[in-house]
Each structure stands twice: as structure tokens, then as C-alpha cells.
C-alpha positions, 0 to 999 in steps of 0.5 A: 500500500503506497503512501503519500504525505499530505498538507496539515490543513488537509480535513477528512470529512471533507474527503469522504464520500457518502456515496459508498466512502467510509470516515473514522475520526478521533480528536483529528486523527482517523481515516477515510476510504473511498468507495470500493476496497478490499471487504473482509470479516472481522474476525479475518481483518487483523491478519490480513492487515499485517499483510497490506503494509504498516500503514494500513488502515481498516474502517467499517462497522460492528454489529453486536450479534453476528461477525460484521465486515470492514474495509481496507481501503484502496484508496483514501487518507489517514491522518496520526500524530505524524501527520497526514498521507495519502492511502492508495493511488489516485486522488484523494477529493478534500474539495467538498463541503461540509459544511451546507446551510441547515434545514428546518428542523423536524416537527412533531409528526415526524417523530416517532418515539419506539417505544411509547414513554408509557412502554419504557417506564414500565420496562424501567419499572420490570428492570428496577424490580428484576434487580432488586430480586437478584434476577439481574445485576446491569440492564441496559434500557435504549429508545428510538426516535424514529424520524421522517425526514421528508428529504435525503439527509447528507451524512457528511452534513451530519457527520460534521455537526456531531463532530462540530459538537464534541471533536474529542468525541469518535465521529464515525460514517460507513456505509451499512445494508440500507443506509449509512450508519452515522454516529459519534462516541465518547467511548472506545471500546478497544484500541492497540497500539504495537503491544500495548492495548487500551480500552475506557470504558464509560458507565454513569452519566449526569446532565451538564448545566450553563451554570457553573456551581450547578454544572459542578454540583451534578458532576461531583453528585455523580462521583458520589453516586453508589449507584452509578459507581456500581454500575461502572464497576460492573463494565470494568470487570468485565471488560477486564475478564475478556481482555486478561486472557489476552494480556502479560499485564492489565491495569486500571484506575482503582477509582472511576474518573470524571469525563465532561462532554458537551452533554454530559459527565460520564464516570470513566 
């Protein structure tokens, strides 16, 4: 895989493709792939990796059930701490704009709540008491906001407001059956660097406020928060049952840590 250095200015999202691209970005640093590449499963990705080239570089999207595929780009750019470079032959396109005007927002009727709110409190209430029975010790409970958007929406415009909103945050575009999936994480699940592998697990969250004295007071009640710290705890251990097999040496912080977002503070 051939690689050519590339301006400082150089912005991935301005170089990704909707139309069959990948995009992958973190505090500046990621990828982007043109349409096209070399698909391969994930659990077959790492070894061909090691086979491309040291700067090789796969993107794509995992499913929580089954084996999800990514893509080693033919094509595309990367950016690290060294600076950015040119993955592949051809050009890379960096003339695009992300930054359109923005439509008007979404009214009432095209949104649709799944469940109803009625649904989800009782699903909090049958969790709340499953717990307190010893039935479970975490439950994980998730909405959807279904939207009718009566237009096609752009996931690079999309793409670039996440990241406008937290650029620390892991801002991510591929494209999935019916789609593309567009999002952006606080949250890394597993990195490797050479030997070394790292994973910062978040659990337990609290609203910011504009005011700074309410603002501090939700993050230290939350670093007080029994119930939340349990909560991380849980994530902790097991993140570290799977990943101590796998290592010579794993540690972690004896206590969690505060992360502030834009929208909210995580324990860490």
C-alpha cells in the first residue's frame, strides 16, 4: 500500500464520500476510504492487515450479534500524530463541503418515539424490580426516535455537526445494508497500539448545566453516586475478564474518573 504525505490543513470529512466512502475520526486523527476496497470479516481483518503494509488502515462497522465486515481501503487518507498521507493511488477529493446551510428542523409528526414513554417506564419499572430480586445485576434500557425526514439527509452534513459538537468525541460514517450508519462516541471500546492495548470504558452519566456551581454540583453528585459507581464497576470487570486472557499485564484506575462532554459527565 503506497503512501503519500499530505498538507496539515488537509480535513477528512471533507474527503469522504457518502456515496459508498467510509470516515473514522478521533480528536483529528482517523481515516477515510473511498468507495470500493478490499471487504473482509472481522474476525479475518487483523491478519490480513499485517499483510497490506504498516500503514494500513481498516474502517467499517460492528454489529453486536453476528461477525460484521470492514474495509481496507484502496484508496483514501489517514491522518496520526505524524501527520497526514495519502492511502492508495489516485486522488484523494478534500474539495467538498461540509459544511451546507441547515434545514428546518423536524416537527412533531415526524417523530416517532419506539417505544411509547408509557412502554419504557414500565420496562424501567420490570428492570428496577428484576434487580432488586437478584434476577439481574446491569440492564441496559435504549429508545428510538424514529424520524421522517421528508428529504435525503447528507451524512457528511451530519457527520460534521456531531463532530462540530464534541471533536474529542469518535465521529464515525460507513456505509451499512440500507443506509449509512452515522454516529459519534465518547467511548472506545478497544484500541492497540504495537503491544500495548487500551480500552475506557464509560458507565454513569449526569446532565451538564450553563451554570457553573450547578454544572459542578451534578458532576461531583455523580462521583458520589453508589449507584452509578456500581454500575461502572460492573463494565470494568468485565471488560477486564475478556481482555486478561489476552494480556502479560492489565491495569486500571482503582477509582472511576470524571469525563465532561458537551452533554454530559460520564464516570470513566
Amino acid at each position: 500500500m503506497s503512501a503519500e504525505r499530505l498538507g496539515g490543513a488537509f480535513d477528512l470529512l471533507a474527503a469522504y464520500d457518502p456515496d459508498g466512502g467510509s470516515y473514522v475520526e478521533h480528536a483529528g486523527e482517523g481515516a477515510t476510504a473511498s468507495p470500493g476496497g478490499e471487504w473482509i470479516g472481522a474476525a479475518d481483518v487483523a491478519a490480513r492487515l499485517r499483510t497490506v503494509g504498516p500503514n494500513a488502515v481498516a474502517i467499517g462497522a460492528l454489529p453486536f450479534a453476528g461477525d460484521g465486515t470492514l474495509v481496507i481501503p484502496a484508496a483514501g487518507a489517514r491522518r496520526t500524530p505524524a501527520g497526514v498521507e495519502r492511502i492508495g493511488p489516485g486522488p484523494t477529493a478534500a474539495s467538498r463541503s461540509a459544511g451546507a446551510a441547515p434545514a428546518a428542523a423536524f416537527a412533531e409528526p415526524q417523530l416517532r418515539e419506539l417505544p411509547a414513554a408509557e412502554d419504557y417506564r414500565a420496562a424501567v419499572r420490570d428492570a428496577l424490580d428484576r434487580i432488586e430480586d437478584g434476577e439481574l445485576r446491569k440492564v441496559v434500557l435504549a429508545r428510538t426516535i424514529e424520524v421522517e425526514a421528508g428529504r435525503t439527509l447528507d451524512p457528511r452534513r451530519l457527520a460534521h455537526r456531531l463532530r462540530a459538537v464534541d471533536p474529542a468525541a469518535y465521529t464515525f460514517a460507513v456505509p451499512v445494508p440500507g443506509g449509512t450508519l452515522v454516529g459519534a462516541s465518547p467511548e472506545l471500546l478497544v484500541s492497540r497500539s504495537g503491544p500495548a492495548v487500551r480500552a475506557n470504558p464509560l458507565a454513569g452519566s449526569a446532565p451538564r448545566a450553563g451554570d457553573p456551581a450547578q454544572d459542578r454540583a451534578f458532576a461531583e453528585e455523580l462521583a458520589a453516586s453508589a449507584k452509578d459507581r456500581e454500575e461502572h464497576r460492573l463494565v470494568v470487570e468485565d471488560v477486564a475478564a475478556v481482555l486478561g486472557p489476552l494480556c502479560t499485564e492489565l491495569a486500571w484506575d482503582p477509582e472511576p474518573v470524571l469525563l465532561e462532554t458537551p452533554n454530559v459527565w460520564h464516570l470513566s
